[in-house]
N, CA, C and O atoms as CSV, one atom per row, in Angstrom:
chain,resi,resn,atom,element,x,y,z
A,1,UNK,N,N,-23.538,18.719,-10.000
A,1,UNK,CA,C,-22.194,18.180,-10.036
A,1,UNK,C,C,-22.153,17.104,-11.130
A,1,UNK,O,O,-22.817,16.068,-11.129
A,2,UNK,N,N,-21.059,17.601,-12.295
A,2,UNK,CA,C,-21.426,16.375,-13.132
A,2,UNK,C,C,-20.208,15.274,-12.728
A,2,UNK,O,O,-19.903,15.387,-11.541
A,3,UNK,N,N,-19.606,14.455,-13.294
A,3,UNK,CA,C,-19.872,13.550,-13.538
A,3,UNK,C,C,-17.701,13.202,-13.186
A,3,UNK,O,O,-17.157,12.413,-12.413
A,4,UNK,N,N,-17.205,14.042,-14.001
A,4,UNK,CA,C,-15.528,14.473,-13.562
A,4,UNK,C,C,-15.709,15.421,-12.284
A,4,UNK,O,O,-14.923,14.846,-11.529
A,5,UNK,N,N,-16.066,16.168,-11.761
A,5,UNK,CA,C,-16.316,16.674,-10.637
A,5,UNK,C,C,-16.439,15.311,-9.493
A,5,UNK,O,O,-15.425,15.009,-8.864
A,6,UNK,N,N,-17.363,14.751,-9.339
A,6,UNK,CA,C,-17.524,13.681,-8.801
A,6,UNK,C,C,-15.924,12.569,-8.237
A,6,UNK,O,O,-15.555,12.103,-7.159
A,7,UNK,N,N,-15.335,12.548,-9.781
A,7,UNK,CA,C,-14.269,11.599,-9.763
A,7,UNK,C,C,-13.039,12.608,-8.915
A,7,UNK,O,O,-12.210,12.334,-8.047
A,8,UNK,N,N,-13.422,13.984,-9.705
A,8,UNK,CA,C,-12.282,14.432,-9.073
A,8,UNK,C,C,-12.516,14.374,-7.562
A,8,UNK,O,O,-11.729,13.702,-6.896
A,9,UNK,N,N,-13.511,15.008,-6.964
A,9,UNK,CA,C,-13.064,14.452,-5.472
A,9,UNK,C,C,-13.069,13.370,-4.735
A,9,UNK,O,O,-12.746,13.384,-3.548
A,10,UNK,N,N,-13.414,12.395,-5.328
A,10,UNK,CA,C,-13.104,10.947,-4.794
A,10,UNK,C,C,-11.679,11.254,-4.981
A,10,UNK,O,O,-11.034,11.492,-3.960
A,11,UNK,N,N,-11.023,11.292,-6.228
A,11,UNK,CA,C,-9.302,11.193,-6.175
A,11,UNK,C,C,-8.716,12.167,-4.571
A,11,UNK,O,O,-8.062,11.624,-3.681
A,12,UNK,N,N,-9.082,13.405,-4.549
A,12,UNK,CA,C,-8.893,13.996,-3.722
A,12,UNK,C,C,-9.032,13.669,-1.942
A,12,UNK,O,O,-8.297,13.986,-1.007
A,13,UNK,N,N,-9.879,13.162,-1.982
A,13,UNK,CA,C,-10.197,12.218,-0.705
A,13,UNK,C,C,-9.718,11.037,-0.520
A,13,UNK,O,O,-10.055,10.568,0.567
A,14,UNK,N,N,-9.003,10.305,-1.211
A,14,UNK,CA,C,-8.269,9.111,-1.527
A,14,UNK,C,C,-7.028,9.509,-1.206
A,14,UNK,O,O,-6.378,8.923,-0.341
A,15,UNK,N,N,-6.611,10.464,-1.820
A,15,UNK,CA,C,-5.041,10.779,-1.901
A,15,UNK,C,C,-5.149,11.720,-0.224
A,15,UNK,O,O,-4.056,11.682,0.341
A,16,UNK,N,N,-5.949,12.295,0.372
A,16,UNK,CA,C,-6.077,12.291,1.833
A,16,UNK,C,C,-6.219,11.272,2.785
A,16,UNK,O,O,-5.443,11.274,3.740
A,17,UNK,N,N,-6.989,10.490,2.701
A,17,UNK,CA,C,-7.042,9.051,3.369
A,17,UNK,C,C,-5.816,8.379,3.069
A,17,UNK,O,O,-5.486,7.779,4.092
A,18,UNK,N,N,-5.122,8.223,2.310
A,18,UNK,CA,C,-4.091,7.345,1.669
A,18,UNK,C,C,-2.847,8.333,2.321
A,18,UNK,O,O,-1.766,7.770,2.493
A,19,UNK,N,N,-2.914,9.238,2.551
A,19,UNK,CA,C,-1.233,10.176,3.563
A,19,UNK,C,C,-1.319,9.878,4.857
A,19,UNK,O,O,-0.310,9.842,5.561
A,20,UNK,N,N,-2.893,9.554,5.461
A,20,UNK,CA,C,-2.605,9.825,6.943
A,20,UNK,C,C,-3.292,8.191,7.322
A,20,UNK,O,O,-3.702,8.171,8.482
A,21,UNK,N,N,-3.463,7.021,6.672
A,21,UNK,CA,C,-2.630,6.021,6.819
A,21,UNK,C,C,-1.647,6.085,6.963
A,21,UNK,O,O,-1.158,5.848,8.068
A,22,UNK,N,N,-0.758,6.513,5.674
A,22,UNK,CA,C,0.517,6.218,5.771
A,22,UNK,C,C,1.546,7.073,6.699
A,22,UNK,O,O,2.746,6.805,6.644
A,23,UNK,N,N,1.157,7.903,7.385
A,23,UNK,CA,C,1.602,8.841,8.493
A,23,UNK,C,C,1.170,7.786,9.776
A,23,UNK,O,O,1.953,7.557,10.697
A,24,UNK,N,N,-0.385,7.098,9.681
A,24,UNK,CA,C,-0.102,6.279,10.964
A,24,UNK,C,C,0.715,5.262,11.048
A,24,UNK,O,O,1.419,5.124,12.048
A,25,UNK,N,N,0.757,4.329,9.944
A,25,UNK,CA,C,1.585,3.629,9.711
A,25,UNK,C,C,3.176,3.642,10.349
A,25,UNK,O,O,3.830,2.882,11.065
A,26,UNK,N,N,3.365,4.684,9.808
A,26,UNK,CA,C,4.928,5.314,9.860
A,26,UNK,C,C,5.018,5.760,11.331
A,26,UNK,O,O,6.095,6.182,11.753
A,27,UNK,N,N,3.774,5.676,12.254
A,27,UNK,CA,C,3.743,5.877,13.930
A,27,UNK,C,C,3.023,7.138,14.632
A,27,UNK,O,O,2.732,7.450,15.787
A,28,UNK,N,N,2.883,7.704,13.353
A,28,UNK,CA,C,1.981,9.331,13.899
A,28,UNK,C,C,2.760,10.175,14.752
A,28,UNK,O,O,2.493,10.524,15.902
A,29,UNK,N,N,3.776,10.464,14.039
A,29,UNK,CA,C,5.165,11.451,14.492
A,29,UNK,C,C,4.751,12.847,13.632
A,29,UNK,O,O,4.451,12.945,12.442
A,30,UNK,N,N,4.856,14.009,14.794
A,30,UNK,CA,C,3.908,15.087,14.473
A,30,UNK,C,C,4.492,15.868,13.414
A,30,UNK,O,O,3.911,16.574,12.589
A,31,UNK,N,N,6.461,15.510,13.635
A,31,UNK,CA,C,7.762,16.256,12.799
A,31,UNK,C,C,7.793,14.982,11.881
A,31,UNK,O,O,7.400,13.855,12.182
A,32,UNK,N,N,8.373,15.424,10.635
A,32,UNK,CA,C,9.015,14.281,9.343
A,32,UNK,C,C,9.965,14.387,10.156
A,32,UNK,O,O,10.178,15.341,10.905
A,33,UNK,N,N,10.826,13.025,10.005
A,33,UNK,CA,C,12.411,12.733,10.389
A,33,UNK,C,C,13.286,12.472,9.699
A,33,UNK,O,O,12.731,11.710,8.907
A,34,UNK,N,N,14.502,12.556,9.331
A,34,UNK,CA,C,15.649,11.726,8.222
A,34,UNK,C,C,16.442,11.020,8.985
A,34,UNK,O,O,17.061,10.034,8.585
A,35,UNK,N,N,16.479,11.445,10.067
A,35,UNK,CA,C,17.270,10.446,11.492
A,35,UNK,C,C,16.540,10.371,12.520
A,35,UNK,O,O,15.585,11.035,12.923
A,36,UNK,N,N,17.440,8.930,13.145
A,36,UNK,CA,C,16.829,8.783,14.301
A,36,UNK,C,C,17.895,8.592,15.388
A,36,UNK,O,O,18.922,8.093,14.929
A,37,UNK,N,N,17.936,8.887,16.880
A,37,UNK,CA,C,18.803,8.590,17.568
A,37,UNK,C,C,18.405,7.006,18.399
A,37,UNK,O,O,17.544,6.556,19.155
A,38,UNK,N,N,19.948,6.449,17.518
A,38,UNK,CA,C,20.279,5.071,18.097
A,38,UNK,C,C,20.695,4.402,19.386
A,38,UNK,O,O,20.980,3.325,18.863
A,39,UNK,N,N,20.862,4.274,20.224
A,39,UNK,CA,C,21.780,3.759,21.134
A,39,UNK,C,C,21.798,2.434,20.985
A,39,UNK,O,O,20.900,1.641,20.702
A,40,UNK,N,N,23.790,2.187,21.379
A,40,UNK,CA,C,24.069,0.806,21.413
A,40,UNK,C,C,25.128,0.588,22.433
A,40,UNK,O,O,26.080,1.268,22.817
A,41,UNK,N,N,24.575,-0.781,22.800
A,41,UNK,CA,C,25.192,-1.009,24.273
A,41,UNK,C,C,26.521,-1.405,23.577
A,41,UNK,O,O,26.481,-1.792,22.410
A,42,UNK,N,N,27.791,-1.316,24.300
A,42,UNK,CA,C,28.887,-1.920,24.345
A,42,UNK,C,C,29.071,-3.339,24.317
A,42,UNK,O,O,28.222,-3.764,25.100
A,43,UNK,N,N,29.933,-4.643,23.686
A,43,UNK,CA,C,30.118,-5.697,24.096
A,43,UNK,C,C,30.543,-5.889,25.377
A,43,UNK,O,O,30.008,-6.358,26.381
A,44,UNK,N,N,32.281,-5.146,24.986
A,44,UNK,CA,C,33.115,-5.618,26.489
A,44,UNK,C,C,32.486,-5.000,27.601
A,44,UNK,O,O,32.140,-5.671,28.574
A,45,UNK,N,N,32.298,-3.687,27.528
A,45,UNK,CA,C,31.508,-2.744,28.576
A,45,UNK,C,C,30.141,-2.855,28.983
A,45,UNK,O,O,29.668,-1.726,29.112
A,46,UNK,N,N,29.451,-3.610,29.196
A,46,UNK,CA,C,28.029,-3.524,29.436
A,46,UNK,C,C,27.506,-1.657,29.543
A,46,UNK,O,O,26.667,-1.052,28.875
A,47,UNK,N,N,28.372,-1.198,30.614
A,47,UNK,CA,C,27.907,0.020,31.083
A,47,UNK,C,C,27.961,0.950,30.436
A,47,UNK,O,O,27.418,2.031,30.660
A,48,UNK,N,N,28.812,0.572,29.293
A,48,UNK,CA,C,29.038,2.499,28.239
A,48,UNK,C,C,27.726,1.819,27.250
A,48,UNK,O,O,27.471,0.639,27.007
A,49,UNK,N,N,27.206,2.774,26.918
A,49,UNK,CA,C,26.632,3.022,26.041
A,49,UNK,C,C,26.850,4.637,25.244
A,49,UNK,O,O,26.964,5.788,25.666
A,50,UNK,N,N,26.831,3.905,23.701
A,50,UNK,CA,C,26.628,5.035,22.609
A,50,UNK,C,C,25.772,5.366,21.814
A,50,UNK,O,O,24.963,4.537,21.396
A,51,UNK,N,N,25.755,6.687,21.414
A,51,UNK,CA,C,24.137,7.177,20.705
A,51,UNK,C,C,24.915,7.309,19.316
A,51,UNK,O,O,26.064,7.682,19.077
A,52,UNK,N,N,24.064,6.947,18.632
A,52,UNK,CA,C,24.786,7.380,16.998
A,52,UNK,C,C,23.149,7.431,16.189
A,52,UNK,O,O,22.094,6.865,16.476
A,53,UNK,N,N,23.534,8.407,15.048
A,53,UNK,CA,C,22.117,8.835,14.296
A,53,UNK,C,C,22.680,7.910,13.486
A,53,UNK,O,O,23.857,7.625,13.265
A,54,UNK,N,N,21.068,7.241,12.847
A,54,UNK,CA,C,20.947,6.163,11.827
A,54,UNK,C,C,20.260,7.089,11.065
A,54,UNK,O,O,19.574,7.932,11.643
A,55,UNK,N,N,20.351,7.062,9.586
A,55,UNK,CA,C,19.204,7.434,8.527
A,55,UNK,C,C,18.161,6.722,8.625
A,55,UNK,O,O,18.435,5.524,8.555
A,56,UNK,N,N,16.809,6.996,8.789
A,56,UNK,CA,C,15.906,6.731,8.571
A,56,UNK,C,C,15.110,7.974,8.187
A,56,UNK,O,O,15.445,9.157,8.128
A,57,UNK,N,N,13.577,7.153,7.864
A,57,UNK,CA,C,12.912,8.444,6.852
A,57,UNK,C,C,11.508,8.273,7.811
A,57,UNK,O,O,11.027,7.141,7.769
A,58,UNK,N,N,10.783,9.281,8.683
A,58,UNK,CA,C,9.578,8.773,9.275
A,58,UNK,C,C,8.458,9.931,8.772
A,58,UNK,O,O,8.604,11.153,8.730
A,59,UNK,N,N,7.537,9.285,8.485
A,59,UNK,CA,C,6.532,10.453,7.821
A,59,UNK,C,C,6.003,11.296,8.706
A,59,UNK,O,O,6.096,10.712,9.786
A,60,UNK,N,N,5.446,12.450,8.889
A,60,UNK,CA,C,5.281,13.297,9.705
A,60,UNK,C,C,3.819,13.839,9.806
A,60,UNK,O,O,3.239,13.348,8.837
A,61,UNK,N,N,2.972,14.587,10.486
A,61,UNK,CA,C,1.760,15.269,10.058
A,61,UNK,C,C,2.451,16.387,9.426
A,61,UNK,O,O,1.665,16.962,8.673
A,62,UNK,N,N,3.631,16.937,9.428
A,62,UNK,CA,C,3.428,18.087,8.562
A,62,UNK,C,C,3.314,17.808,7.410
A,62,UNK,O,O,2.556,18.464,6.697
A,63,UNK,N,N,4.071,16.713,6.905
A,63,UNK,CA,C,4.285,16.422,5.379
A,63,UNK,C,C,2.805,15.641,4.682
A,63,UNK,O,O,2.565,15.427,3.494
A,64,UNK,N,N,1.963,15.328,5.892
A,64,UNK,CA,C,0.822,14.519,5.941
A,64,UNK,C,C,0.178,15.764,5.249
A,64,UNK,O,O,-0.183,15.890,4.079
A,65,UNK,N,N,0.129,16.718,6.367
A,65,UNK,CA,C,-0.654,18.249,5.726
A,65,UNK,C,C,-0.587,19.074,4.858
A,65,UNK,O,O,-1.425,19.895,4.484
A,66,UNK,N,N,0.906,18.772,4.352
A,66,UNK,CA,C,1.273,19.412,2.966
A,66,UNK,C,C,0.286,18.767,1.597
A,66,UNK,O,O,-0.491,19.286,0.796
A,67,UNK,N,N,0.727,17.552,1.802
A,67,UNK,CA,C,-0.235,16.745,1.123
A,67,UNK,C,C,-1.262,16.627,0.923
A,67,UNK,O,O,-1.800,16.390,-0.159
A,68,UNK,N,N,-1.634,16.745,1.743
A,68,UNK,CA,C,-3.857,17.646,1.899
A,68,UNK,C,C,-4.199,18.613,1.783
A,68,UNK,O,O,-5.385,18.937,1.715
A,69,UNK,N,N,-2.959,19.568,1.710
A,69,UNK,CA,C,-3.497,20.740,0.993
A,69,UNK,C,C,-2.897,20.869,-0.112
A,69,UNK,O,O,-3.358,21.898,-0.605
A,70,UNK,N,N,-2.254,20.499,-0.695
A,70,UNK,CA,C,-1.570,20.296,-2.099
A,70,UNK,C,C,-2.665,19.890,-2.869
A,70,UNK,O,O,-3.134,20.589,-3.767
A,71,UNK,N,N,-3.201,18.500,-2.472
A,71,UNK,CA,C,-4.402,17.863,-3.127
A,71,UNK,C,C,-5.811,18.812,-3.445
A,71,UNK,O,O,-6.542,18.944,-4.427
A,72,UNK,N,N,-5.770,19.468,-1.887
A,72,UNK,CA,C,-7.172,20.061,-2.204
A,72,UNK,C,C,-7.219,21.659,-2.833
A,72,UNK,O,O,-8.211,22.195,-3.327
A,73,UNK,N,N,-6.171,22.122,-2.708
A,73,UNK,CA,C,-6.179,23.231,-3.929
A,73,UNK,C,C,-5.699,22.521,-5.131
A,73,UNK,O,O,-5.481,23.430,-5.932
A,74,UNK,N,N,-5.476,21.643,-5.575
A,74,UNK,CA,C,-5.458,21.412,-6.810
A,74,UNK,C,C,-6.541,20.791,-6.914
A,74,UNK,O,O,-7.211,21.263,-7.833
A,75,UNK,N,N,-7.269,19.533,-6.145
A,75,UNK,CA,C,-8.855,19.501,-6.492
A,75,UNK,C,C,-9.428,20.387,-6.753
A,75,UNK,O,O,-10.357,20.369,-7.561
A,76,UNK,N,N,-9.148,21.097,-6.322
A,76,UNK,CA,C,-10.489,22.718,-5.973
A,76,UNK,C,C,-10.393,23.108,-7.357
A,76,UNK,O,O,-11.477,23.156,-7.939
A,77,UNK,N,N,-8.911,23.528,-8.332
A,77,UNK,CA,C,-8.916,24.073,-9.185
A,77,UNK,C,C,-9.575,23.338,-10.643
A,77,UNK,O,O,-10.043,24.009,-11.563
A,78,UNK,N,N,-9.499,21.735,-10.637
A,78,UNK,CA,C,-10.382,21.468,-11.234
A,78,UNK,C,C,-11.753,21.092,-11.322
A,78,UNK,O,O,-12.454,20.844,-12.303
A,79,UNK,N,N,-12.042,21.102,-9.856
A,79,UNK,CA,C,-13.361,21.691,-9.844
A,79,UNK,C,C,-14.321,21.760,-10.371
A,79,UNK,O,O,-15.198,21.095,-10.922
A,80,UNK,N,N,-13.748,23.605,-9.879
A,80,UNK,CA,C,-14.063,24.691,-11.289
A,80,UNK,C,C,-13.948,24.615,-12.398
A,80,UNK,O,O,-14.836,24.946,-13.184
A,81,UNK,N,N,-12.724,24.118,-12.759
A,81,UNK,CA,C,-12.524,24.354,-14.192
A,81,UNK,C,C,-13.331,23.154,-15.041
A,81,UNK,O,O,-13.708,23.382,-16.190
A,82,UNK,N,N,-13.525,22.111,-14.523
A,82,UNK,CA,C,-14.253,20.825,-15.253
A,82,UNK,C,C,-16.197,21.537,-14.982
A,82,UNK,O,O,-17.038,20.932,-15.647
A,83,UNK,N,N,-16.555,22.327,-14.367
A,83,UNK,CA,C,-18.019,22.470,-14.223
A,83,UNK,C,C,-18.863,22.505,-15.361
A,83,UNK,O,O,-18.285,22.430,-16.446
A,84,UNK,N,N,-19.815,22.580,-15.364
A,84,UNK,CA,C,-20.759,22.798,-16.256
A,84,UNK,C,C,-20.961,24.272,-16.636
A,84,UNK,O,O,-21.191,25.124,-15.778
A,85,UNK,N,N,-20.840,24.634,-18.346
A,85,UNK,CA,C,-20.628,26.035,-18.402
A,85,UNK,C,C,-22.323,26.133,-18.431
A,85,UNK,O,O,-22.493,27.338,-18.613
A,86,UNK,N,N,-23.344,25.660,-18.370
A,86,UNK,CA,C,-24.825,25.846,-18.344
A,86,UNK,C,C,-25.128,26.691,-17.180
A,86,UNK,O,O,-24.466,26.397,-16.184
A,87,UNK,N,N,-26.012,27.729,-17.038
A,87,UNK,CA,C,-26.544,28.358,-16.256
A,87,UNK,C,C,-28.204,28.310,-15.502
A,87,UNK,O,O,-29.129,29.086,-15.741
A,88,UNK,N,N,-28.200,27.470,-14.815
A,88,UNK,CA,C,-29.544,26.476,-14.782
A,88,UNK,C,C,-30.427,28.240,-14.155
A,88,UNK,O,O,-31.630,28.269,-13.896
């Protein structure tokens, strides 16, 4: 293994470690979200309450997993392609 091989999968393992932080971070929600359901109590009414969707953005394991495999077939492809053309 020379030497860009090496770097490349450190990058590759970085940019994996670095999604699923940021997936725990974001709470380790198994679906990505763009909303979330709100509820808010009434002033005058104590007793009604209403649900309303807020935009928010929550990271997901799927999008976690897209990302890890995005990375590692494109690691993979340079790889190969950075190897040593020598035939030991």
């Amino acid at each position: 293994m020379n030497r860009n091989q090496k770097k490349i999968l450190t990058a590759v393992v970085i940019i994996i470690a670095i999604s699923f932080i940021v997936w725990i971070i974001f709470g380790g929600e198994i679906f990505t979200k763009t909303q979330v359901l709100v509820e808010k109590k009434d002033e005058l009414f104590p007793d009604m309450i209403t649900k309303e969707w807020r935009n928010k953005f929550i990271w997901g394991l799927d999008l976690t997993g897209m990302v890890s495999f995005l990375s590692v077939i494109i690691g993979g492809f340079f790889y190969f392609r950075l190897r040593d053309k020598k035939h030991k």
